[in-house]
SEROLUM-279735 format. One record per residue (C-alpha): residue in three letters; x negated, z negated, y. Coordinates in steps of 0.2 Angstrom, whole numbers, plus 5000, padded with zeros to 4 digits. Layout:
// SEROLUM-279735
AlaXZY
...
//
This chain:
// SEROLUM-279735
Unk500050005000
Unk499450035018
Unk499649925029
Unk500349965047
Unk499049975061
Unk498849955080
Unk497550015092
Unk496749915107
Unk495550025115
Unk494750135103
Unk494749985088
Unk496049995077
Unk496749825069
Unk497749845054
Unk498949695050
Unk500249645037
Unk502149645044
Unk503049475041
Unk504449455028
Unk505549365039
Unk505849335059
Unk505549165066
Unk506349065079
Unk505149145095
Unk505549315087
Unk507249295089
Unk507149215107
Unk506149375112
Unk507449495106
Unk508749425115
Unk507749405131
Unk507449595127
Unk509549625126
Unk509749515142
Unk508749615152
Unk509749765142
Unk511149685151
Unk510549665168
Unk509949845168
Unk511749895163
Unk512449795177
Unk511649875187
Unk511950045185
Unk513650025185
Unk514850125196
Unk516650095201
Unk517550165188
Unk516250175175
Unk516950095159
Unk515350145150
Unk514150045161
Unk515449905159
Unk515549935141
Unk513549945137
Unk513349785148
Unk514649705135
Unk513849725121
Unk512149695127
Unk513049505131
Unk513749485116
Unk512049525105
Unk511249415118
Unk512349255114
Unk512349315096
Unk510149315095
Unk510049165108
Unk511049065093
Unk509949115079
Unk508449085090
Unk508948895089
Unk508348815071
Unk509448755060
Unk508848585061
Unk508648565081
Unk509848425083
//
């Protein structure tokens, strides 16, 4: 199997992708839909239900991930 690689200037760094995501992988998805979201808003126009529409769901996967990015056990 070959494993996935990056490159950093001209050195390449091969590494091996996690099985699971943690808790600060979560965290950074979200933050990636909330800014998603904030883009969405504003590109809205009046009258524009697709702006209004993309900025919906981007919320709702935001809630969504920020809720998984909370372990279990964190009470």
């Amino acid at each position: 199997m070959t494993l996935p690689t990056y490159t950093i200037g001209k050195t390449q760094f091969a590494y091996e992708p996690r099985a699971g995501l943690t808790s600060l992988c979560w965290y950074n998805i979200a933050n990636c839909a909330r800014r998603r979201m904030s883009e969405a808003n504003f590109q809205q126009t009046e009258g524009d239900s697709d702006g209004f529409s993309l900025w919906k769901r981007e919320r709702v996967t935001f809630w969504t991930l920020n809720r998984k990015s909370i372990p279990d056990n964190f009470v």
